[in-house]
C-alpha positions in Angstrom: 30.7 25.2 46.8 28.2 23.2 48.7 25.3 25.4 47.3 26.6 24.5 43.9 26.7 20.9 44.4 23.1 21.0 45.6 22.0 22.7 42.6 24.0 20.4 40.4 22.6 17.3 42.5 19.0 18.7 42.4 19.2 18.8 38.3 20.1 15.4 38.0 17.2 14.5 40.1 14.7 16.3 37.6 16.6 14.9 34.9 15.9 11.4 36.4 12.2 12.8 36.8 11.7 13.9 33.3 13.3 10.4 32.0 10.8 8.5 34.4 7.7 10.0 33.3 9.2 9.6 29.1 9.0 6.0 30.5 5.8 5.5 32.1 4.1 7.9 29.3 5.5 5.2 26.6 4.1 2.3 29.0 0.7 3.6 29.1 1.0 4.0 25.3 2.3 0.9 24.4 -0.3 -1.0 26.7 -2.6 0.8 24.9 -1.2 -0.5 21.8 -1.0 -3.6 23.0 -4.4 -4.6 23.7 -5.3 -3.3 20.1 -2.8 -5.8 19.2 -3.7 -8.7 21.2 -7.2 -7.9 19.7 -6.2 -7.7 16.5 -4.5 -11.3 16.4 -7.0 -12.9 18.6 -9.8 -11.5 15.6 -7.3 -12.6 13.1 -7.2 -16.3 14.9 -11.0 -16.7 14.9 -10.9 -15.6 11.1 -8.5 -17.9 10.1 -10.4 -20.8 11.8 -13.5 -20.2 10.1 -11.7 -20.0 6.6 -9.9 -23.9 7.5 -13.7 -25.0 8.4 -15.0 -23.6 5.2 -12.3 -25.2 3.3 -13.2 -28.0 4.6 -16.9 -27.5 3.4 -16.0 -26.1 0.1 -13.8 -29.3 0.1 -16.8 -31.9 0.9 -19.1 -30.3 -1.7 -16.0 -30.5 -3.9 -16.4 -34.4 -3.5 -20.5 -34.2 -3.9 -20.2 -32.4 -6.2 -17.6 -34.6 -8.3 -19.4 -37.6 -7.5 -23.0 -36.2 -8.7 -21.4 -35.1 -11.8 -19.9 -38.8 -12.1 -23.6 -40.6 -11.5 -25.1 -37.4 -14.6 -22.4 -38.9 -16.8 -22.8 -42.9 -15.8 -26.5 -42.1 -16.6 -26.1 -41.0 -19.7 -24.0 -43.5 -21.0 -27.3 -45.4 -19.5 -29.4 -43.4 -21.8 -26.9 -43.8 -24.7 -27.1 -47.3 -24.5 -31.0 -47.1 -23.8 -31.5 -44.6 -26.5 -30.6 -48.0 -28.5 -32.7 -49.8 -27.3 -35.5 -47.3 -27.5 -34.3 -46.8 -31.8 -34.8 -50.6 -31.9 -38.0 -50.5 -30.5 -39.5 -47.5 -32.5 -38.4 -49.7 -35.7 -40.1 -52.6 -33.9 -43.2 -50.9 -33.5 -42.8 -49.2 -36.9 -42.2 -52.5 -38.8 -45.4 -54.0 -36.4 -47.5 -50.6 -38.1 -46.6 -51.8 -41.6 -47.8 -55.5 -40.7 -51.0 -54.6 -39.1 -51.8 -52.2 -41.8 -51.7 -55.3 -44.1 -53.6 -57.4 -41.9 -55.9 -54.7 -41.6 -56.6 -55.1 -45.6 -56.6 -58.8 -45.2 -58.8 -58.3 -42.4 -61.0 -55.9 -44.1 -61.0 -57.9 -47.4 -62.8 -60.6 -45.1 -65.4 -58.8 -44.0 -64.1 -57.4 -40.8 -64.0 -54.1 -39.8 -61.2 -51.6 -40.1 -62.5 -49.5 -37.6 -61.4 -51.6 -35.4 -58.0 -51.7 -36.7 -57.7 -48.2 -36.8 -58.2 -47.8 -33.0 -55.4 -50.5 -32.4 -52.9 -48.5 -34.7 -53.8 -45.5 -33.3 -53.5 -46.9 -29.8 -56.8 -45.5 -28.6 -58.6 -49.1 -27.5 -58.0 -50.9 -24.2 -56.6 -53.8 -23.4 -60.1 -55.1 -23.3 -61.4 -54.1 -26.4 -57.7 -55.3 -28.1 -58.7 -59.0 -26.8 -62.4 -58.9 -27.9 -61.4 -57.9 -31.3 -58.5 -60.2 -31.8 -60.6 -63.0 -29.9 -63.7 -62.6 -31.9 -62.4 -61.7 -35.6 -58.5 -61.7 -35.5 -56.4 -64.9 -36.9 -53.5 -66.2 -34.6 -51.0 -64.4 -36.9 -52.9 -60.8 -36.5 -53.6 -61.5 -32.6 -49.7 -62.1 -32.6 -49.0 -58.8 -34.5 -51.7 -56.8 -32.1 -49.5 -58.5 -28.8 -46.5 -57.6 -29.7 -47.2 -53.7 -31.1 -48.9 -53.5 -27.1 -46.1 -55.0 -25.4 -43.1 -52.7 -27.5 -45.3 -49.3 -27.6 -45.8 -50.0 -23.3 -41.7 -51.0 -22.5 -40.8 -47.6 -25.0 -43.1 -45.9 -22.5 -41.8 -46.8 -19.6 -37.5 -46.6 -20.3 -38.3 -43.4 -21.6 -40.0 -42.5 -18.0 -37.5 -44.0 -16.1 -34.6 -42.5 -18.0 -36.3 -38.8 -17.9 -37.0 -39.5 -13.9 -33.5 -40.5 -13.0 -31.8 -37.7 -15.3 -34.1 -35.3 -13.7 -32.9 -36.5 -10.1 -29.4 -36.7 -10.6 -29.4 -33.6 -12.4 -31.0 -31.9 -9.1 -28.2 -33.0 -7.0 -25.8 -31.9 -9.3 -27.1 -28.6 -9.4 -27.6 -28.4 -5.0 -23.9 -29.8 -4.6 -22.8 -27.0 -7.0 -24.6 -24.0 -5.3 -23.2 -25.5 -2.0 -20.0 -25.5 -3.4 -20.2 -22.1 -4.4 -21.9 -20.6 -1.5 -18.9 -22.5 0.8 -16.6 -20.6 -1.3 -18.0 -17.3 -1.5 -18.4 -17.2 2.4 -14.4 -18.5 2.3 -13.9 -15.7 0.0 -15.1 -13.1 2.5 -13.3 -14.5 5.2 -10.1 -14.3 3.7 -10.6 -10.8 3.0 -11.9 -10.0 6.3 -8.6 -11.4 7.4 -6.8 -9.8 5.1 -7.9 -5.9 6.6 -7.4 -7.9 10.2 -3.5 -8.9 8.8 -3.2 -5.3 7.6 -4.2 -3.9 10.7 -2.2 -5.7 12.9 0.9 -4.4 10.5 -0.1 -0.9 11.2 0.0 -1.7 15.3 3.4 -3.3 15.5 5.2 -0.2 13.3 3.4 2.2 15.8 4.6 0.2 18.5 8.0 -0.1 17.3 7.6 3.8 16.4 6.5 4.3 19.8 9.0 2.0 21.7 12.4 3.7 19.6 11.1 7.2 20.7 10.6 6.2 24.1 13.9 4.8 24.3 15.7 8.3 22.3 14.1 10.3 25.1 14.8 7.8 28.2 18.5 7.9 26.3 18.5 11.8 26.3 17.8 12.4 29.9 20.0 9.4 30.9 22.8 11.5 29.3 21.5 14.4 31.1 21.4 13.2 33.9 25.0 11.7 33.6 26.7 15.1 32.7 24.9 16.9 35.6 26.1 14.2 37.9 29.8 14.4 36.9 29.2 18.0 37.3 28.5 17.3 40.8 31.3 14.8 41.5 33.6 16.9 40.4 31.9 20.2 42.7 32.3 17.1 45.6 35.1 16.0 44.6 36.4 19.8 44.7 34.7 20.3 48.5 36.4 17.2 49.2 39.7 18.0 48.7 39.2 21.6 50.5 38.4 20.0 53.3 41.0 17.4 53.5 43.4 20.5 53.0 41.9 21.9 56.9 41.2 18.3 58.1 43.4 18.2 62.0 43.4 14.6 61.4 45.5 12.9 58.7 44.6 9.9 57.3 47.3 7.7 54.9 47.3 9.2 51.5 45.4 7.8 48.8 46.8 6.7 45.0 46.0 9.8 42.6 42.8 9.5 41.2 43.6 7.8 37.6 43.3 9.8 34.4 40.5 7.9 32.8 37.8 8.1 36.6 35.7 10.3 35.0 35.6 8.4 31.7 34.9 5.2 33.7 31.8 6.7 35.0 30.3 8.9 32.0 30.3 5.5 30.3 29.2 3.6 33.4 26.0 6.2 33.6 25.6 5.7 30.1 25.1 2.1 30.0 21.7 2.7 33.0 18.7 0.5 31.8 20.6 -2.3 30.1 19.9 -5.9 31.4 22.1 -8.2 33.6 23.2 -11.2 32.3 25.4 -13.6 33.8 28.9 -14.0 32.2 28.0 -11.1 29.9 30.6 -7.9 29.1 28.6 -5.7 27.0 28.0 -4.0 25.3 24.1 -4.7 25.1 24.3 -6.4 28.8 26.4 -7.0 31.6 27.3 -8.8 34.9 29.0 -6.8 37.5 32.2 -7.3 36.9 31.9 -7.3 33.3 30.3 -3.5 33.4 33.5 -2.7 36.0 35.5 -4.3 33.4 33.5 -2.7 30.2 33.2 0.9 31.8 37.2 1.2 32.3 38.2 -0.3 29.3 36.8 2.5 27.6 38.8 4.8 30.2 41.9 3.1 28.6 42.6 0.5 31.8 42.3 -3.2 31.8 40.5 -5.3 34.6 39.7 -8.8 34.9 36.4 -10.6 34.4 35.8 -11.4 38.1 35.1 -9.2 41.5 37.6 -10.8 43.4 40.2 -11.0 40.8 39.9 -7.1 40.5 40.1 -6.2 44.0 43.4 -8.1 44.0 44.3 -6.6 40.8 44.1 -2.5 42.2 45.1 -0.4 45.2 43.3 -0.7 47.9 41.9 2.6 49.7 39.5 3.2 52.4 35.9 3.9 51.7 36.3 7.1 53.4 38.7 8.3 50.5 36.0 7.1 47.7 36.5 9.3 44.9 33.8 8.8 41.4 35.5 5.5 39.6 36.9 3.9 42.4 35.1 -0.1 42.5 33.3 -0.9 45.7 33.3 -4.4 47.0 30.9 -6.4 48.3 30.5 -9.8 50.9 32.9 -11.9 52.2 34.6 -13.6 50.4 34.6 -10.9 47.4 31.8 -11.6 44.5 30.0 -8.1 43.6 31.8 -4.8 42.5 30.1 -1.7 41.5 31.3 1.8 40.1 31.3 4.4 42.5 30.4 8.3 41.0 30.2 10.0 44.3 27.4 12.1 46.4 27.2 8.2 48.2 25.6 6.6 45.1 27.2 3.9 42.9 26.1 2.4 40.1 25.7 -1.3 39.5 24.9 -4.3 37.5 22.7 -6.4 39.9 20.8 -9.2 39.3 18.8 -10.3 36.0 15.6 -8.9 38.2 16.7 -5.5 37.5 18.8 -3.2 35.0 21.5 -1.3 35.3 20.7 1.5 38.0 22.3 3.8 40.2 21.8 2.8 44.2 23.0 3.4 47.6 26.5 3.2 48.7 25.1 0.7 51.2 22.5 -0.7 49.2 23.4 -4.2 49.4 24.9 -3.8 53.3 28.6 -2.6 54.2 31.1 -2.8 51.1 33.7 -5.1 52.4 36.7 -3.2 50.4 37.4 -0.3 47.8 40.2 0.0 45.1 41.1 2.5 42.5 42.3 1.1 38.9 
C-alpha cells in the first residue's frame, strides 16, 4: 500500500513538473511577444506624432496658401481696374496720334519739317530733341499736343511694369505655398501608411499573444487536472493505509464523524480551482477568499457553509488534526480567520492572500492550525 501511494504521490509531482515548465515555456513566449509589442506601439506613437506635426504644416501652408491666392485675385481686380485705365490711355494717346498728325500737316504746310514729326510719333527722339523742336518751330497748341502724347505713352509704360512685376511676384508665392502644401501632405500621406502596416502589425501580436496565452492556460489546465486525479488517487491509497492502521493501532483515540459523502468532491473541485486569484469578499467562481473557496468547493459537494472562517468552524464537527481525512477544513490563528481544504499526504490547499493564487501548501505552512472540522 505504501509503495502505491508513493508511486501515485511521485506522478502528481511530475504532473505538477510538466504544468510548471507549460508555464514558464508560455512566459518566455509571451515576453517575447511582448517586447515586439511594446515595440510595435512605441513605433506606432512616434508615427502618429509626426503625422499631427505634418498636419499642422500641411495646415499652415493651407493658410499661405489661401492667403496668396487671395493677394493673385485682389491683384487682379487691380489689373482689371488698371486695365481701364490703361484702355483710356491707349485712346488718349491714339486721339493725341490723330492730332499731331494734323499739326504735323499744319506744321509742314508752314515750312517746317515733318521729319521731325515723324520721330515724335514714332517715339524715337529724346526728351531733348522733343523740346528743341517744339521750342524752336512748334506753336503752344502743338508743344501742348507733343507734352501730353510723352507724358500718357511714359505712365502706360510704367502701370503696365508695375502690374506685370507684382503679378509675377504674387504668382511665385502662390505657386511655393502650393508645392509646400503638397509636399506637407505627401510626406503625411506616407506616414499614415507607415502607420497603417505599424497598426496592422501590432494586430497580428496581440492575436498571437492571446493564441499563445489560451494554450498556455489549456495545458496548465490539463495537468492541473492531472495532477488532481493522481492526488485523490493517493488520498484515497492514504486514506486506505490510514484506516489499516487505525484497525492495529494499541491506542484508541475518540472516534471521528464519517467522512461525508461529497469529501472527495469538495477537493477534486478544490484542486481544480489552483491558479485563480484571491480576492477579498469574493466566492467564485473566477476568484476567491478563503472561506469563500471552503464555502465554493463544498457547495459543489452538495453541503452548505457560511461565508466566514470562524462561522464555519462553529458551524461543523470538530476533530483532531491527527484524524484529518482529504475535505476536512483546517483552521488557522487565534481567534479563527483562515480555513483551508485539506486533501491529505500533509498538504492543503488554500486561498491566501491577493500576493498569490490558489495553491497547494504545507499543512503547517502558515504555523500550527489552531482547529479542524469535517462538514
Amino acid at each position: 500500500m505504501h509503495k502505491d501511494f508513493n508511486r501515485l504521490k511521485r506522478l502528481a509531482i511530475g504532473s505538477t513538473a510538466i504544468a510548471a515548465q507549460l508555464m514558464t515555456t508560455a512566459i518566455f513566449s509571451t515576453s517575447a511577444n511582448a517586447d515586439q509589442l511594446s515595440s510595435a506601439k512605441a513605433q506606432a506613437a512616434s508615427i502618429a506624432s509626426k503625422i499631427a506635426t505634418l498636419n499642422n504644416q500641411v495646415n499652415q501652408y493651407s493658410e499661405a496658401y489661401d492667403q496668396a491666392n487671395l493677394q493673385l485675385s485682389n491683384l487682379k481686380q487691380q489689373i482689371s481696374v488698371s486695365q481701364g485705365k490703361i484702355d483710356a490711355t491707349e485712346n488718349q494717346i491714339a486721339n493725341l496720334r490723330k492730332k499731331l498728325a494734323v499739326e504735323a500737316i499744319n506744321f509742314y504746310t508752314q515750312g517746317g519739317s515733318v521729319v521731325s514729326f515723324a520721330s515724335i510719333l514714332n517715339g524715337s527722339s529724346t526728351d531733348i530733341t522733343l523740346r528743341n523742336v517744339y521750342a524752336g518751330t512748334v506753336a503752344n497748341s502743338q508743344q501742348t499736343l507733343i507734352l501730353q502724347f510723352s507724358a500718357a505713352q511714359a505712365s502706360l509704360k510704367t502701370e503696365k511694369l508695375k502690374l506685370s512685376q507684382q503679378q509675377a511676384q504674387v504668382q511665385q508665392e502662390v505657386n511655393a505655398a502650393a508645392q509646400s502644401k503638397h509636399d506637407a501632405q505627401v510626406a503625411m500621406a506616407s506616414a499614415q501608411n507607415q502607420l497603417s502596416t505599424v497598426n496592422a502589425n501590432i494586430s497580428a501580436l496581440v492575436i498571437q499573444a492571446q493564441q499563445q496565452a489560451a494554450a498556455a492556460q489549456a495545458a496548465a489546465a490539463a495537468a492541473a487536472q492531472k495532477r488532481a486525479q493522481a492526488l485523490l488517487l493517493a488520498q484515497q491509497a492514504q486514506q486506505q493505509s490510514q484506516q489499516n492502521s487505525q484497525q492495529t493501532a494499541t491506542v484508541q483515540q475518540s472516534p471521528a464523524p464519517p467522512v461525508g459523502a461529497g469529501a472527495s468532491r469538495a477537493v477534486a473541485i478544490a484542486m481544480s480551482e489552483i491558479g485563480k486569484p484571491y480576492v477579498f469578499g469574493a466566492s467564485g467562481p473566477y476568484a476567491f477568499d478563503c472561506s469563500g473557496f471552503a464555502m465554493y468547493a463544498w457547495g459543489q459537494a452538495g453541503v452548505s457553509l457560511p461565508h466566514n472562517a470562524a462561522a464555519q468552524y462553529d458551524s461543523i464537527q470538530h476533530i483532531s488534526i491527527s484524524q484529518l481525512q482529504p475535505g476536512d477544513l483546517v483552521f488557522y490563528y487565534t481567534p479563527i480567520d483562515h480555513v483551508a481544504i485539506y486533501i491529505g499526504g500533509g498538504e492543503v490547499v488554500v486561498a491566501d492572500n491577493p500576493s498569490y493564487p490558489i495553491a497547494v501548501r504545507s499543512l503547517y505552512w502558515d504555523g500550527t492550525p489552531v482547529g479542524a472540522g469535517r462538514p
